[in-house]
N, C-alpha and C positions, 0 to 999 in steps of 0.2 A: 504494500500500500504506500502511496506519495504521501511523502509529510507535509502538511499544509508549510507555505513559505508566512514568513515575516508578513507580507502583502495581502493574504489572505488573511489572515487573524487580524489583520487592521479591519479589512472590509467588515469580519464576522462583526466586532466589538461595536463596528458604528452602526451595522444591521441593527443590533440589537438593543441599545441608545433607542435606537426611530421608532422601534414597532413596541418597546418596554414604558407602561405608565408613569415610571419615576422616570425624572431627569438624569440628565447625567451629572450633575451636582449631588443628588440622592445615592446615586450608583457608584460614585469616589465614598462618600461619607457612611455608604451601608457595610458596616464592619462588625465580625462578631463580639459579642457581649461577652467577660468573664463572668459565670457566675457568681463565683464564690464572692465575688467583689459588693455587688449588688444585691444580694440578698442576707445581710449583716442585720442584726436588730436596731432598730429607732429607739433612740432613748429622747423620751417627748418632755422637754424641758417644762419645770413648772414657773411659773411667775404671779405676783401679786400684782395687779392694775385690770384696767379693760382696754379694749380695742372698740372705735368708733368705726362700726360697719358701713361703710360710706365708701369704699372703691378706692378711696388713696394710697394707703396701707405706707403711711406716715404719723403711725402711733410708736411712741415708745415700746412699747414692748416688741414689738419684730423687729427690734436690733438683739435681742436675747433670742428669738427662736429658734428652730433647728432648719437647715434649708436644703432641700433636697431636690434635686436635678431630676425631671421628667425626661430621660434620654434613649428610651430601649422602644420600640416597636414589635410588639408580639403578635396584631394581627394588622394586615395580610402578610407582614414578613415575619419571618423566624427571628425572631431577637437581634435585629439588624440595629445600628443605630440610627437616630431620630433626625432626617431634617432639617429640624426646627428646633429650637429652645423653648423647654417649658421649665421654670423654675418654682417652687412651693415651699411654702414656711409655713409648719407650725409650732404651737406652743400651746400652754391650756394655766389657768388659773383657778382649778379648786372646782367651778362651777359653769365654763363654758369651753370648750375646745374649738380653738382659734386657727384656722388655714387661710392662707393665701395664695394666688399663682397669677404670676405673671406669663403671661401666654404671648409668646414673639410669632411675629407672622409677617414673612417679606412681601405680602403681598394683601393691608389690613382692608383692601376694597372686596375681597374676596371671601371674606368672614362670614359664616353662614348663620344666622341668628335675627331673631325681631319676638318683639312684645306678643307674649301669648299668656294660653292660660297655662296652671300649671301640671307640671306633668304633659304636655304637649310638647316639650323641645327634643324629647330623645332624639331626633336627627340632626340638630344643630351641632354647631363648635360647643364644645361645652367642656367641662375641669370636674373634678370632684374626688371623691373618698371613697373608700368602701370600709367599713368597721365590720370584725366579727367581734362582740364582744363579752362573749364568753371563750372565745378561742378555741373551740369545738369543731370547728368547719364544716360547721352543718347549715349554720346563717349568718348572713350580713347584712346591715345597712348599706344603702347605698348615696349618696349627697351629692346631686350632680346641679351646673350651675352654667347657665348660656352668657355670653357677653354682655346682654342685658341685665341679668340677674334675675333670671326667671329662673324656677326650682323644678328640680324632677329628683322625685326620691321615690324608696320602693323597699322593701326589703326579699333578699332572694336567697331561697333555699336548693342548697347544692345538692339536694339528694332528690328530688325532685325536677328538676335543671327550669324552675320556674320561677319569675318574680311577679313579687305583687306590689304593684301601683298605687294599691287601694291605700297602704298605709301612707298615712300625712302625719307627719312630724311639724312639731312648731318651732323650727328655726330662723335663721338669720342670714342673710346675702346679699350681696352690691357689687354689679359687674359694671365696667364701662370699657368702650374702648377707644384707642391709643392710635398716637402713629405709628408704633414699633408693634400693634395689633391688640389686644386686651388685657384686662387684670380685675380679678375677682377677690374679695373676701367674704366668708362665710364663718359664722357664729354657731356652733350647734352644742344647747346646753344637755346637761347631763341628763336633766330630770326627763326626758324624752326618750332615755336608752335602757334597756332592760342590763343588766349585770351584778356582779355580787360585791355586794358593799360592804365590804370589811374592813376597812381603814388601810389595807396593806396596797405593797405597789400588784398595779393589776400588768401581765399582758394579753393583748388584743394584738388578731391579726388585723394588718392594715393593707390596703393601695391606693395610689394615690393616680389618679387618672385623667388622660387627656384623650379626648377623640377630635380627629381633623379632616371632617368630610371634605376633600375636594376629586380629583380626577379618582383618585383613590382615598378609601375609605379610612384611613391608620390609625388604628387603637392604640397611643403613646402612655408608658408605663415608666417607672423603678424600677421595676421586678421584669426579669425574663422568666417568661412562661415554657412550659414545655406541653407544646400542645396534642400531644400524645397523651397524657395522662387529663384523663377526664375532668378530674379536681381538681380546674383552678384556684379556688379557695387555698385551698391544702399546700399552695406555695408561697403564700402571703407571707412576710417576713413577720415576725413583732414590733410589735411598739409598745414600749415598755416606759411604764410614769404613773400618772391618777391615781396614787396617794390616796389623795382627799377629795377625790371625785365620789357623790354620795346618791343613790338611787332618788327619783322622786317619788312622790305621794301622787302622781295624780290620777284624779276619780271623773271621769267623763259620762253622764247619763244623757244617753239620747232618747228622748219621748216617743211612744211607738204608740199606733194605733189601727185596729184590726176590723173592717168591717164586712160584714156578709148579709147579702139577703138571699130569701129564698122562695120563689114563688110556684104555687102549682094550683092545680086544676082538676076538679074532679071530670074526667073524658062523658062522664057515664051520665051526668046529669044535664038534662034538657029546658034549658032554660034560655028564656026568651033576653036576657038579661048577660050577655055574658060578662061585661066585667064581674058581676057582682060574683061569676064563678070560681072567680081566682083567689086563694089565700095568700098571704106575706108574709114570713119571720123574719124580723131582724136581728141580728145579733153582734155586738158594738164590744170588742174587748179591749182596756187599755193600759199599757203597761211600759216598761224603758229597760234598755238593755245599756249595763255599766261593763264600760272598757277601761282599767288602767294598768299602771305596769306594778302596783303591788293591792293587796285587798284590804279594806278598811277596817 
């Protein structure tokens, strides 16, 4: 067999440039991931203050956070490097767990994202979290967050491979965006998270998440995934802190009400009259169904 020359492997290389969805900028910069490097524990700093959720992320305290580089691509590529720059800090004081992410984007006219309701962005640009927190990797929250700072959250169960939307958490977010493309913070207190409150340090798996719909779809991550193994979850690093992070009390009663009627007819009787043939029951039950995450 001929060995391809020099000339040919130039032609193959820019074939494949032309007809390949990533650029050739993508295709230098796609390099594999050490793992061992990137899936280390997060030790999630504590701080006394707040953060004003308002998109600056020009508060004192995220000069003390922890910041962590959004740079592996796990889907559609094999743990290739990212791109694009995302970068993420957090920290938490006692009662609210505090993220940020500055989201780069060399091209911020191409950002995909506008004012909805919530839970309707999952195809947008968007940043977020995912907590398991009991560390079980059976479920997780999910905190996801579009350039506007429209909310989508969910929690999803790994053994089942389904999530649910339905859960709404009461938290906190503020996106805007930028010339250099967006930046997000997000507030999400404790009292909304189920876990075991012991006074001690807890760990939680965590991810911390970027999705970049354009020509191609890129799930940008921390963590290199191995997408052979079904449980994703199951490779979530820790994050290790929350001390003094303390379960809430809260008791949500939604008012419910149940109504039936029932009408019939005796077939058999001949009467000139027929409304007067039909009987009605009605039956009116009222009651509320309590949702919280401990029992009163």
């Amino acid at each position: 067999m001929q060995k391809l020359s020099f000339i040919n492997l130039l032609v193959l290389f820019v074939a494949f440039l032309l007809i390949s969805p990533i650029s050739a900028a993508q295709a230098i910069n796609a390099l594999p991931i050490k793992e061992n490097i990137t899936k280390q524990p997060l030790n999630i700093p504590f701080a006394k203050g707040k953060i004003i959720i308002d998109g600056e992320l020009d508060d004192t305290l995220w000069s003390n956070a922890l910041t962590i580089d959004l740079n592996i691509v796990n889907n559609p590529w094999n743990n290739l490097a990212s791109p694009i720059d995302t970068t993420a800090k957090i920290i938490e004081n006692g009662k609210f767990l505090y993220v940020s992410f500055i989201a780069s984007d060399p091209n911020p006219e191409n950002i995909q994202g506008f004012l909805t309701d919530r839970d309707n962005a999952w195809s947008h640009d968007l940043v977020g979290i995912k907590l398991d927190t009991h560390n079980n990797r059976r479920l997780n929250y999910e905190f996801f967050v579009n350039p506007y700072g429209v909310q989508n959250d969910a929690t999803f169960n790994e053994i089942t491979g389904q999530a649910n939307s339905a859960w709404d958490g009461l938290w906190f977010s503020f996106g805007k965006k930028t010339e250099q493309g967006y930046q997000v913070e997000i507030a999400i207190p404790y009292n909304i998270l189920n876990f075991e409150s012991d006074g001690q340090v807890k760990k939680w798996a965590i991810e911390l998440v970027r999705t970049y719909p354009r020509d191609t779809n890129l799930r940008i991550s921390h963590v290199p995934i191995d997408r052979d193994n079904p449980s994703w979850l199951c490779q979530y690093p820790e994050a290790i802190g929350f001390k003094k992070a303390t379960i809430g009390k809260n008791i949500r009663l939604t008012p419910s009400l149940t109504a039936t009627r029932y009408d019939t007819r005796d077939i058999y009787v001949n009467s000139s009259d027929v409304a007067s043939d039909w009987s009605a029951e009605n039956d009116v039950e009222a009651g509320w169904i309590y949702a919280g995450n401990k029992c009163p």
